[in-house]
N, C-alpha and C positions, 0 to 999 in steps of 0.2 A: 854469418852476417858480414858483409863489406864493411871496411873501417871507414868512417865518414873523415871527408876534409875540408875546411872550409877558412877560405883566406879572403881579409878583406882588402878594399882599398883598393891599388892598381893590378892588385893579381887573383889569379884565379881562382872561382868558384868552382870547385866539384864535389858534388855528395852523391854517394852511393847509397839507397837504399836498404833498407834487410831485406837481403835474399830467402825468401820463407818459402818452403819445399810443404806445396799441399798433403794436408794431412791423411785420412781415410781417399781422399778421392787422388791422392799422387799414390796412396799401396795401390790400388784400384787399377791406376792406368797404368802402373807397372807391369802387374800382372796380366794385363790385355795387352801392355807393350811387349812381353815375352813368348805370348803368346802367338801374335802376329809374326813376329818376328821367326819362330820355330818353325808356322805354317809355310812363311816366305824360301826357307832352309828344305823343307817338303817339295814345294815346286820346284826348286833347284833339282833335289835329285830327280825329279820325276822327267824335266827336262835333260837331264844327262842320261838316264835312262831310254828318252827317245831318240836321241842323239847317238848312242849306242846301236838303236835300234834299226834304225837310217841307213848305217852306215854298213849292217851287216847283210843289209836289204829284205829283212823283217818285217818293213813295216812300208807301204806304199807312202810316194812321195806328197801324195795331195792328204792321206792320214797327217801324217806326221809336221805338215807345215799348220794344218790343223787346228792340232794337240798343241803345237809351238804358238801358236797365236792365243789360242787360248790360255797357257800356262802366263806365256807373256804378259797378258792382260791381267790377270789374279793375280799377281807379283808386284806389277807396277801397282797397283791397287791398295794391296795389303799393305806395301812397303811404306807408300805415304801414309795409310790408317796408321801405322807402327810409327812413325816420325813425330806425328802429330799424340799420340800417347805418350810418348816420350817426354814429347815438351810438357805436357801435362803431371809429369812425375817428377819431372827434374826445378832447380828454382828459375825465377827471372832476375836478369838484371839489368836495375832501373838507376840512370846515371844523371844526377840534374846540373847541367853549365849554366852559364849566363841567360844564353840565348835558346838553349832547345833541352828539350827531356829526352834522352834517351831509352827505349826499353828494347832490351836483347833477350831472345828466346835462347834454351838452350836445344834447340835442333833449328835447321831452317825453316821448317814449319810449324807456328805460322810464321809469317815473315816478320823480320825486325822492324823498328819503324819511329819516327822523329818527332818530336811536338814542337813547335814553338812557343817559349813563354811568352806569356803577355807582361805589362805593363806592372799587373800587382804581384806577380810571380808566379799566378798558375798557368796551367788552367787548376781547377781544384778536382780531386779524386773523391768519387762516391762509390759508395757499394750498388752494384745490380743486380736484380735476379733476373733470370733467363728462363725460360720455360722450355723444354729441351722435347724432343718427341722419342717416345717412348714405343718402339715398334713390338706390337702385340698386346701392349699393354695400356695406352690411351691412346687413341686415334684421333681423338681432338688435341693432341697436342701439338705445338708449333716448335721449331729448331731444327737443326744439322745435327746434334751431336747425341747419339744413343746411350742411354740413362736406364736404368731401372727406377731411380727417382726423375721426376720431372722438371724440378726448381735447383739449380744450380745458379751459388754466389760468384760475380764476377767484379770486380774495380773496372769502373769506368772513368775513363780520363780523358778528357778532350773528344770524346765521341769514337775512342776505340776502346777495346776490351781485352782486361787482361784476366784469364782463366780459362777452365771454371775450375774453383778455390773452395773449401770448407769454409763455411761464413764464419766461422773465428780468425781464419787466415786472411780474409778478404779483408776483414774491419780492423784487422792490425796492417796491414797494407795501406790501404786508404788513409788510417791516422797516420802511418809511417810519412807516406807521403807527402799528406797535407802540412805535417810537421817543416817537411824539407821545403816545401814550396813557400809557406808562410816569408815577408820579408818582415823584417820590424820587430821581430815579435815581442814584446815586454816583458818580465820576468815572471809574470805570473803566468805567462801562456808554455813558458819551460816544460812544462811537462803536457804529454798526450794519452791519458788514461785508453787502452783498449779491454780492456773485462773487469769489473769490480765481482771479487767474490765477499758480498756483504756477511755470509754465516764464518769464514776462514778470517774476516776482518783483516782481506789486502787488498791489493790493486795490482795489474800486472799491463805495462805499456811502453813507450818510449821517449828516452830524452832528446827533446827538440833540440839544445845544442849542441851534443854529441854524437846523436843515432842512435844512443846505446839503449839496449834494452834496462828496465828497474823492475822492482815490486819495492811495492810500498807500503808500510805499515804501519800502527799507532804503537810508541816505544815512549820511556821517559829517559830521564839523564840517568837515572840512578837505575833501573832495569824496575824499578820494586814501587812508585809509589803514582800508581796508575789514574788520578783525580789529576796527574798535571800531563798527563798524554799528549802528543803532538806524532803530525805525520810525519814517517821520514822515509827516505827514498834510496835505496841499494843499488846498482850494478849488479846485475847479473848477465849469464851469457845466452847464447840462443839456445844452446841444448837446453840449459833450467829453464828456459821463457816458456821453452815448446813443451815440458813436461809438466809446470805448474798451473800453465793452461791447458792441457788437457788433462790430468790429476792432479787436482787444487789440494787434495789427502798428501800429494808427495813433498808440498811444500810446507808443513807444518814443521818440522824439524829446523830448517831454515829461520822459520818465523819467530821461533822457537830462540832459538839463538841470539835473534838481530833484540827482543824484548828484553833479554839478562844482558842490554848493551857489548853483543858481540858485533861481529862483520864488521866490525868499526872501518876496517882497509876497504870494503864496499862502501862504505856512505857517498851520497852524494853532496858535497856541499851544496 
């Protein structure tokens, strides 16, 4: 996660967003991004190979311009399918100034691209789902981007789209967001719940005045006399964000700790 900064008065605004690396669907285009990539590596030799082949005079010259156009074509192809998975594995980063949001892919495609805020400080960020086409496998379905599932979570902000995200990563995005966007906020809007796990009895989300990730749980002053419980709100970092949100079982130890009044150096005031 980027360190948030935030200064008021005659100087500048910059907040950095959490950089959140999709989960099941960024292992996913990994693995198709290595894959492409390997392929792309296959064409190469195949084109040195012709090129070899050319030159010993093997291979006629209307063959071989060919195979060269043809290779050509699958490379330039794959190459950008392989970009664009990439970006899809790797995190974004979302920079909010004064004047405009910034959001930076980590390949050039898709391309980067600028928002203007408005007036109350968004635009505001929502989750969307996409309905993606699924070749072989629903023909009635509508999108660009090939799926085995159909329904891909994406944040939508100002009418562009950033993903497609695991819809856990999507709704901590969007609250991340709307967190940084909000002006004004009043102290009770400090915090931005993204998952309540109601049986683990915590909450896991972000502080609006610092960026930082919390979990939050009902704890007393004395660790032991649970009829005077009150919530209270820890620092934690992204790695625990990303593990107690997707194993709520892994955060019990933690929880565990913070109720016999430990992590005291995590409290949030």
């Amino acid at each position: 996660m980027a360190v948030v900064v935030t200064e008021h008065g005659n100087r500048t605004e910059i907040i950095q967003c959490p950089e959140l690396t999709p989960g099941t669907i960024g292992r996913q285009a990994l693995l198709v991004c290595v894959c492409l990539a390997a392929t792309c590596i296959a064409l190469l030799g195949i084109g040195v190979m012709l090129w070899g082949q050319q030159a010993s005079g093997s291979v006629p010259p209307a063959e071989f311009w060919i195979g060269v156009a043809i290779v050509g074509c699958g490379f330039a192809v794959l190459f950008v399918a392989a970009l664009r998975e990439m970006s899809n594995a790797l995190p974004r980063r979302i920079t909010i100034l004064p004047g405009i949001i910034s959001v930076r892919f980590a390949t050039p495609l898709p391309v980067s691209f600028e928002l203007a805020r408005d007036k109350k400080g968004g635009p505001a960020a929502e989750v969307h789902h996409r309905t993606h086409k699924n070749y072989g496998v629903n023909g009635n379905s509508s999108g660009g981007y090939a799926t085995i599932r159909s329904r891909k979570s994406y944040v939508r902000l100002g009418g562009r789209l950033i993903g497609p995200l695991d819809n856990e990563d999507a709704e901590a995005l969007a609250a991340a967001l709307n967190a940084a966007l909000r002006k004004g906020a009043s102290p009770d809007q400090r915090f931005s719940d993204v998952v309540v796990y109601r049986i683990q009895q915590f909450t896991l989300g972000f502080d609006n005045k610092t960026g930082a990730h919390y979990l939050s749980t009902p704890i007393t002053k004395d660790g032991q006399h649970h009829l005077a419980e009150y919530e209270a709100y820890f620092r934690i970092d992204p790695d625990e964000f990303t593990r107690f949100r997707d194993d709520p079982a892994s955060a019990a130890e933690f929880i565990a700790t913070c109720r016999r009044n430990g992590n005291r150096d995590r409290l949030i005031d």
